[in-house]
N, C-alpha and C positions, 0 to 999 in steps of 0.2 A: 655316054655312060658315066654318073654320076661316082665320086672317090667315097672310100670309105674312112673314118676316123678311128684309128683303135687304140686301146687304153691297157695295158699290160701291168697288174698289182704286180706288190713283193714278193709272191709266191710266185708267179710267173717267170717272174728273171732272179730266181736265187742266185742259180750258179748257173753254168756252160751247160749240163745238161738240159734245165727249162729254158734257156735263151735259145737252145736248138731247136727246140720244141718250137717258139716264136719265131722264130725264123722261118720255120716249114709252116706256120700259118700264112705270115705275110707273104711268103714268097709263092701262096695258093692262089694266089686272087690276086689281080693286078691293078683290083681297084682300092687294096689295103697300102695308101699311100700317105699317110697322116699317124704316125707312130708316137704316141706318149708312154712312157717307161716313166716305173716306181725305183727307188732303192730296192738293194736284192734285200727282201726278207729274211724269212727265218727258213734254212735247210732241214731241219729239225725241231722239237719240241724242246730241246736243250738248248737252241741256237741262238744267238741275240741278231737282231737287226741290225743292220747296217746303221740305219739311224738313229737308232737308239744308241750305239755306238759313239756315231760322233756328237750327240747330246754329251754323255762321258767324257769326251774329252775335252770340249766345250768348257763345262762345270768345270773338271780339274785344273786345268787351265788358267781360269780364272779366280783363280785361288791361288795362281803362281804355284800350284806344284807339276813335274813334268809329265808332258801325256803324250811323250812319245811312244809308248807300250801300248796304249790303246789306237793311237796311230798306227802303229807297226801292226797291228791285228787286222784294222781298216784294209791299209794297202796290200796287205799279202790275200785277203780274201779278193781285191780285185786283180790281183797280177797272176794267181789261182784261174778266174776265169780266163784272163788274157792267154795263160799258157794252153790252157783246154779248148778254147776255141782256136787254137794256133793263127792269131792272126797278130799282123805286123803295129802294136800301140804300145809306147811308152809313155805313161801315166804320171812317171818321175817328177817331171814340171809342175804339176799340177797338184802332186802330194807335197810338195816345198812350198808351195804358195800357201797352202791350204795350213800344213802344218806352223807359217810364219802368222799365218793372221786369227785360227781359232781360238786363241786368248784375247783378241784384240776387238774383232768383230763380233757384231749380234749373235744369240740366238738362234736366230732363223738365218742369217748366215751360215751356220756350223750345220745343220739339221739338213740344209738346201744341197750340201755339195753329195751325199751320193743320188740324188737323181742327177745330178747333173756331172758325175763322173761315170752314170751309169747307161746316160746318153751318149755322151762320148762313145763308148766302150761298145753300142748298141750299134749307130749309127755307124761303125767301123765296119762292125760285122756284116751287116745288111748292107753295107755301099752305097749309104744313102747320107743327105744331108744333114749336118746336126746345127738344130736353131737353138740359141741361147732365150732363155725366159727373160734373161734379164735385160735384154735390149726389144722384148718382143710381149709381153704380158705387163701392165702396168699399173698401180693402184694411187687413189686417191690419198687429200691428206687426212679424210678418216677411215682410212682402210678399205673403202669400197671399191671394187674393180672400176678402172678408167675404159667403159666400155668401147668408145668410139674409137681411141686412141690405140688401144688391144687390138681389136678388130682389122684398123685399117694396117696396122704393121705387121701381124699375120698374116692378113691377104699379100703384103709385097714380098714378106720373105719367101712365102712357100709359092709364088706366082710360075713359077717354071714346071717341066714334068719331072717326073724323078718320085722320090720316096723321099719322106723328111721325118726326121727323128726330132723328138724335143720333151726335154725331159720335166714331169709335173710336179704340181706343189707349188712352185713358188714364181716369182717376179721379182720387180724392184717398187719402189714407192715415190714419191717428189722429190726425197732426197737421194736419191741415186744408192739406198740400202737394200738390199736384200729383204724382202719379206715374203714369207710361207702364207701359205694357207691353213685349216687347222688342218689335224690329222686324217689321211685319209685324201687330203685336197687333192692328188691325181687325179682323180676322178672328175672332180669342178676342170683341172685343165683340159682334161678329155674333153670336156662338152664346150669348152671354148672354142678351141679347135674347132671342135666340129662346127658350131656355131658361125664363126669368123669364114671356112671354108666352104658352108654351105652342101655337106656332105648328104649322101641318101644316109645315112645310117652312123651312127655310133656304137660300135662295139666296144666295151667294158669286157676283158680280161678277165678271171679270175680263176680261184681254184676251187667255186663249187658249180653244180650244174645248172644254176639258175635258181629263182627263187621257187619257193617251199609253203604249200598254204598253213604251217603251223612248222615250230620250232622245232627239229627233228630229235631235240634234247628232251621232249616234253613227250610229242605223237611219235610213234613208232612209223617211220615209212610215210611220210605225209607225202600226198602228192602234190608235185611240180605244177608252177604255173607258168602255164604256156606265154598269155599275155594280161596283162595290167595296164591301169591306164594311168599318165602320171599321177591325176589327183588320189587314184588308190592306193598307188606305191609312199604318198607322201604320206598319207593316215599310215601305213603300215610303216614305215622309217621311224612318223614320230615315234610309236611303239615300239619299240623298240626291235623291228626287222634290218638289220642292218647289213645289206650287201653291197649300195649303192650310197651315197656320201650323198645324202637328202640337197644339198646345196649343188650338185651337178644334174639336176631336172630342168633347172630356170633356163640356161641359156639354150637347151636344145630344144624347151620346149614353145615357148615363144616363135619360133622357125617350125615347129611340126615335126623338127627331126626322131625319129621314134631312136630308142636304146636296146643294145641288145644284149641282154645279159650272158655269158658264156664261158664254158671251162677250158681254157691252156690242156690240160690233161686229159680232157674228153672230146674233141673238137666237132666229134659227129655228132654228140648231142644237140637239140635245139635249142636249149637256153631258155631265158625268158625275152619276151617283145615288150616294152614299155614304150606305148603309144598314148596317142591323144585321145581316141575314143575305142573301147574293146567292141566290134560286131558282134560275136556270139560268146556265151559261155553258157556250160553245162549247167552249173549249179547258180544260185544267187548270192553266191558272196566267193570273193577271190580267195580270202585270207582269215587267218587271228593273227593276232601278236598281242605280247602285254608285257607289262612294267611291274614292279614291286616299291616300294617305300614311299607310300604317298598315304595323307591323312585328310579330314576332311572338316572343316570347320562349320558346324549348322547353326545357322543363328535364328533363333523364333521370336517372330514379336506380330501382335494380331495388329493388325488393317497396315499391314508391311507394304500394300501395293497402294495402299493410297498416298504415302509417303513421299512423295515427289526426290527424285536425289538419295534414296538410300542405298542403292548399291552402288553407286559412284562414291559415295563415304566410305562406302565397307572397302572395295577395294585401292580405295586410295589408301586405307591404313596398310595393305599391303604393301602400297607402290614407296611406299614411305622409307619400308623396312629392306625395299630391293628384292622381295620375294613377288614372284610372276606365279600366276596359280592359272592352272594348268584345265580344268574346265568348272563349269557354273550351274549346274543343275538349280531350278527352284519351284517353290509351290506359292502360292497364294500369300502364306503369312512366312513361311521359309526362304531361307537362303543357304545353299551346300558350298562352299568354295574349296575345291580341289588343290591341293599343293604338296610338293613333292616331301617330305619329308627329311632332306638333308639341309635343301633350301631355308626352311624353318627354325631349323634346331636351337639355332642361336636367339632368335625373335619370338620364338612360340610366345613366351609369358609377359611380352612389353604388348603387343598385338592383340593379346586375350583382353590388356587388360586397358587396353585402348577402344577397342570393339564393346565390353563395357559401358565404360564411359560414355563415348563419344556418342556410340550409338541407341544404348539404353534398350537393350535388346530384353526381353520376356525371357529368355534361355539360349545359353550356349555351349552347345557340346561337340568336343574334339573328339573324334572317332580315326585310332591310327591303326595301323597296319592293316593298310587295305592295299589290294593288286587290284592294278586295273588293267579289263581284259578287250581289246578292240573285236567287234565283228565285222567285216571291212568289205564292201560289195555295192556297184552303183547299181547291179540289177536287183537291190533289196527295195528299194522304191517301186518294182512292177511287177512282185512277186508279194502275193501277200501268204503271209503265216509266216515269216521267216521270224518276226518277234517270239513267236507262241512257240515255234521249233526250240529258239535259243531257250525260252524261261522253261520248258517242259521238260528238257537235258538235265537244265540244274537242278529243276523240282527233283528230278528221280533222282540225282545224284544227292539228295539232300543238303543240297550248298545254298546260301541262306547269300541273295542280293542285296549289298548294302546300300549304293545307289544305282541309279540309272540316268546318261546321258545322250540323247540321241540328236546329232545334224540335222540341221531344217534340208540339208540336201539329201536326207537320207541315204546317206553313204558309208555310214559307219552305226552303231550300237557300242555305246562304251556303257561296261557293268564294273563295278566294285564290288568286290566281295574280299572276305578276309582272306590275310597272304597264304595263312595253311592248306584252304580251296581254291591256292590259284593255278597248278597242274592239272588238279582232277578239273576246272571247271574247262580250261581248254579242250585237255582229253574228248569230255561229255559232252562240247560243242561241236566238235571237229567230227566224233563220230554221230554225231545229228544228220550233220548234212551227208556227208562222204559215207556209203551203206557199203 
């Protein structure tokens, strides 16, 4: 019987109360033996995170003014849990250290220490091992995970039975420093783990019930998606779906290990499955998702295809400028290049006027404040009308398609339209399919 890896957000291990909750998970299943914990979250909508915390005190610190007051907040919200779970841990040690080097050390030093005082604190509870990231996760010297070297120190820490706690986010690097992941990175250690362990399954923790085929901010009640497959949870991440930290897909998914999305707070629920390939689904597409602040640069110049090397010109003047454009729609004598609108800001008018020049283009028109809306579904390839559904929605809603880009793996429909129709165009899609 194969162990299972779980992955427990901020929201999960607030306080004593959610860590009880976590507790009566693991303690359900005896194949829940691979424990990654977040910093406790936010208790409230008033509340600051733990880590955002000791970023505070970090900054103040290093500024030489004192941050024992923001300290003093840190430790009383953990000796808080300590007292409420009435278990036998003195922390004391650990906030002196901590408190002597958060002016001194990184960054991601200071950000690092409540997972890793909130393992501690975890692994007391549960009576299970607590592994240090920093002798057991390890990164290259250009910040890339040292795969082989992770792995195999993984497998020898947690080689015995038992329950092992080990707190996410961060490692160390070649120089024996502390370094994080970005925000969110529990989740990449989750799938290390699991990776490294060779687990049946990856449970991801959270405090919703799984994922949602449209923004529940947008659709009224959208319905839950059972399962996904990674390449359609990625198109849906890049869009901005965010429940799962896009960078903890790779190492589970290379192994086959599926993920399981799931609520701390509702545990009977089913979650979502994010597997390798979906067997059946009802409708043909899983999902929408979509973005705001993106503009669109169209550049026209007739016999544009006979041109040998013009779109590698066009976006080299991007590549120049440091802005990454984000998709390529084109026609015959046109070119659309997609880019985010903050990315820009700074270069719009050197770029305009380089793409002039350089290129000697017939017309160039900057078309901004466009949303883009994903339609996101591998069964849109053996389902035909699912185009004619999407543009027929819009038609009646009278929302006017600025561009249109669609994957040669036909797995997505990305549409532009202006940012003011970019609720109602969701809305009108969502209710297309879902009757």
């Amino acid at each position: 019987m194969k162990p299972l890896a779980c992955k427990f957000g901020g929201s999960s291990v607030a306080d004593a109360k959610q860590i009880l909750k976590v507790k009566k998970i693991i303690e359900s299943d005896e194949r829940r033996r691979y424990i990654v914990v977040s910093a406790p979250g936010k208790r409230n909508d008033d509340d600051k995170k733990v880590t955002d915390l000791l970023y505070l005190a970090h900054e103040t610190a290093k500024t030489g003014l004192d941050a024992s007051e923001v300290l003093g907040l840190i430790q009383k919200r953990y000796q808080d849990i300590v007292s409420e779970l009435n278990i036998e841990l003195d922390l004391t040690p650990h906030f002196n250290e901590i408190s002597k080097n958060i002016g001194q050390e990184s960054k991601d030093y200071a950000a690092s220490r409540g997972e890793y005082l909130n393992g501690i604190l975890i692994a007391e509870t549960l009576a299970a091992t607590f592994i240090n990231p920093a002798e057991t996760i390890f990164f290259k010297e250009e910040g890339r995970l040292n795969e082989e070297k992770t792995y195999e120190a993984l497998t020898k820490a947690m080689s015995t039975e038992g329950r092992y706690v080990i707190p996410g986010f961060f490692g160390i690097d070649q120089n024996d420093h502390i370094k994080t992941f970005s925000r969110g990175g529990s989740d990449i250690t989750g799938a290390i783990v699991a990776r490294a362990m060779e687990v049946s399954s990856y449970e991801n923790w959270t405090d919703v019930n799984g994922l949602l085929m449209a923004d529940p901010r947008i659709v009224d009640n959208p319905l839950p998606i059972e399962e996904v497959s990674y390449t359609e949870l990625r198109e849906l991440s890049y869009m901005g779906a965010q429940v799962l930290h896009d960078e903890a897909i790779f190492p589970v998914r290379e192994m086959g290990i599926p993920v399981h999305i799931r609520n701390t707070n509702a545990p009977e629920q089913k979650g979502t499955q994010i597997v390798s390939k979906v067997k059946h689904r009802a409708t043909p597409i899983v999902g929408l998702a979509g973005k705001k602040d993106f503009e669109a640069f169209t550049l026209q110049k007739t016999l544009m295809n006979k041109e040998v090397g013009f779109g590698r010109r066009a976006l080299e003047i991007f590549e120049r400028h440091q802005v990454n454009f984000e998709h390529l729609p084109s026609g015959i004598d046109s070119l659309t290049i997609i880019v985010n609108s903050h990315d820009i800001e700074e270069h719009r008018e050197s770029i305009t006027q380089e793409i002039k020049q350089n290129l000697r283009v017939d017309e160039l028109n900057i078309f901004r404040g466009i949303a883009l809306v994903a339609v996101v579904g591998a069964g849109m390839a053996y389902h035909p009308g699912v185009a004619a559904t999407v543009f027929t929605a819009l038609s009646n809603e009278g929302i006017n398609v600025r561009l249109i880009d669609q994957g040669a793996m036909e797995l997505n429909i990305i549409l532009g339209v202006e940012e003011k129709d970019f609720k109602k165009a969701i809305r009108s899609i969502y209710s297309a399919f879902i009757k």
